[in-house]
C-alpha positions as YAML, in Angstrom:
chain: A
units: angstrom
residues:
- id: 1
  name: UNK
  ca: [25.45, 36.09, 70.74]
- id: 2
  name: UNK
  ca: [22.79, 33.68, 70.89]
- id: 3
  name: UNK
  ca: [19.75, 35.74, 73.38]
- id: 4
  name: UNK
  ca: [17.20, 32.69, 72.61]
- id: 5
  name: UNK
  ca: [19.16, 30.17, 74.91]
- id: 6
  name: UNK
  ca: [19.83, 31.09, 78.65]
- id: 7
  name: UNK
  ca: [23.96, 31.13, 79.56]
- id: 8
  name: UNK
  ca: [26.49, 31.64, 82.48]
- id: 9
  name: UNK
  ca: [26.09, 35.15, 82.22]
- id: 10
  name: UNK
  ca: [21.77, 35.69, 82.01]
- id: 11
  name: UNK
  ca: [20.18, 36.21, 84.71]
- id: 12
  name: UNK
  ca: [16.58, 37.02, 83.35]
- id: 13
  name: UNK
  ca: [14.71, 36.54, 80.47]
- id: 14
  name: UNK
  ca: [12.65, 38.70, 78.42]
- id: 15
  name: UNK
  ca: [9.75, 38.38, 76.38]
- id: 16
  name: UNK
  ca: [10.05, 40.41, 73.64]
- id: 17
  name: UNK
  ca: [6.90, 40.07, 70.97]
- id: 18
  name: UNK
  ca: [6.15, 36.81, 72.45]
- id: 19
  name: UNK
  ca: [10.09, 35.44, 72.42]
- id: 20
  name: UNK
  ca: [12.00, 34.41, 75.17]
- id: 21
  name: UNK
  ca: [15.00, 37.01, 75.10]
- id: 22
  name: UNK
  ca: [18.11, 35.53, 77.75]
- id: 23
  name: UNK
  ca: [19.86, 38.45, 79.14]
- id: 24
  name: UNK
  ca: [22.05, 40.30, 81.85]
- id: 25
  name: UNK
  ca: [20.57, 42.72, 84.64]
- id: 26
  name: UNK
  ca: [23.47, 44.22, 84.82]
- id: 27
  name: UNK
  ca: [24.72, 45.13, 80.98]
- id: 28
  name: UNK
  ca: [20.99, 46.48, 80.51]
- id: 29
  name: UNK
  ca: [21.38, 48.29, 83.00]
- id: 30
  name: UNK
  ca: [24.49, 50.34, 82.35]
- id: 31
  name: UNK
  ca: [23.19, 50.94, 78.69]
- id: 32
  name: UNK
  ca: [19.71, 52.09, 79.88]
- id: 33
  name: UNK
  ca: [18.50, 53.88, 82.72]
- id: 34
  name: UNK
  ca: [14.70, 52.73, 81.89]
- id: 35
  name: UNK
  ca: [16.08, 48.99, 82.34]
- id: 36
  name: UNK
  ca: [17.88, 50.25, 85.90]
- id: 37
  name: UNK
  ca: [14.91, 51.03, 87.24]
- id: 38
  name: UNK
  ca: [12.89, 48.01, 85.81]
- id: 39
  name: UNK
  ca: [15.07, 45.90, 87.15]
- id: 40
  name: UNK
  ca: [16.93, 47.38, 90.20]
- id: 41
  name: UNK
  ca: [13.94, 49.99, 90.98]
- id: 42
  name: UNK
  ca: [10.68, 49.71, 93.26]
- id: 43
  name: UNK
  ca: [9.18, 48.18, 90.22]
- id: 44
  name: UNK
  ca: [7.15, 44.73, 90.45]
- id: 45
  name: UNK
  ca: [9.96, 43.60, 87.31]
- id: 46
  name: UNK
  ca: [12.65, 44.03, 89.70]
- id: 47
  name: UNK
  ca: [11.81, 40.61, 91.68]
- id: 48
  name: UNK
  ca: [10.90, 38.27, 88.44]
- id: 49
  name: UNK
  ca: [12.95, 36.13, 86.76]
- id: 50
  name: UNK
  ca: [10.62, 36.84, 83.18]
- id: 51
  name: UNK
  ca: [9.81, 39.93, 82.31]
- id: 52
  name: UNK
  ca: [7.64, 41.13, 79.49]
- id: 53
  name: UNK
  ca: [8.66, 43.97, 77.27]
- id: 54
  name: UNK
  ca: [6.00, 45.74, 75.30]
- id: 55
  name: UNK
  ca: [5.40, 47.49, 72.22]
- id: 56
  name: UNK
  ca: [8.91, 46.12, 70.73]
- id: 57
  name: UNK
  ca: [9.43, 44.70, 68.15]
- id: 58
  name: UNK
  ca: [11.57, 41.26, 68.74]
- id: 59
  name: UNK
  ca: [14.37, 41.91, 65.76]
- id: 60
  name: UNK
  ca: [14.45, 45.66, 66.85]
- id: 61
  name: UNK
  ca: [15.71, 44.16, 70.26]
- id: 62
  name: UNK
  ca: [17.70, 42.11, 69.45]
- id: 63
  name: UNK
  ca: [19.52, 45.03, 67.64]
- id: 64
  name: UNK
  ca: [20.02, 47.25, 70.62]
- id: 65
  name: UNK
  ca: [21.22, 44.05, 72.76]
- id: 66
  name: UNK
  ca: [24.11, 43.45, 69.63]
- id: 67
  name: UNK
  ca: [25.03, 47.19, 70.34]
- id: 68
  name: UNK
  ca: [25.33, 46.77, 73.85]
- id: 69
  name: UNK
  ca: [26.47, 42.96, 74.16]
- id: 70
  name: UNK
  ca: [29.46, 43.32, 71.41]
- id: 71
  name: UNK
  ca: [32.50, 45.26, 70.43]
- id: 72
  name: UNK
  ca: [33.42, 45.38, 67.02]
- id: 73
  name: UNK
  ca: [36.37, 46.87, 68.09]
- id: 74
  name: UNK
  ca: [39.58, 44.37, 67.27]
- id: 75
  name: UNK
  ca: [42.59, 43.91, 70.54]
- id: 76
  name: UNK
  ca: [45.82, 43.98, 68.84]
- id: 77
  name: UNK
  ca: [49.09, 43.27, 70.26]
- id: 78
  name: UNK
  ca: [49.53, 46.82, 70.66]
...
């Protein structure tokens, strides 16, 4: 998945060790309860469309979003 370019599906964007980072609310959401908050809370983040994360490094994210974003698991005909 390509995070630098904004899709269908992103709804913020990130900046991530001075990188724009094109994501879902939602699927950072249900992997992290720190992003809930962010983003769904009482917090200032929750109401911007760009958001900067700190003290991250921008390959490190881009890690935990290919853990969360995709399935290595294969769908079979089974």
């Amino acid at each position: 998945h390509d995070f630098s370019q904004a899709d269908d599906l992103s709804d913020v964007c990130l900046l991530v060790g001075g990188d724009r980072v094109h994501v879902s609310k939602n699927i950072l959401a249900m992997h992290s309860p720190v992003f809930k908050s962010m983003l769904f809370g009482k917090f200032k983040e929750a109401g911007q469309a760009e958001v900067e994360i700190g003290e991250v490094e921008h390959k490190n994210f881009i890690e935990f979003l290919n853990v969360i974003y995709i399935s290595t698991k294969e769908i079979t005909g089974e």
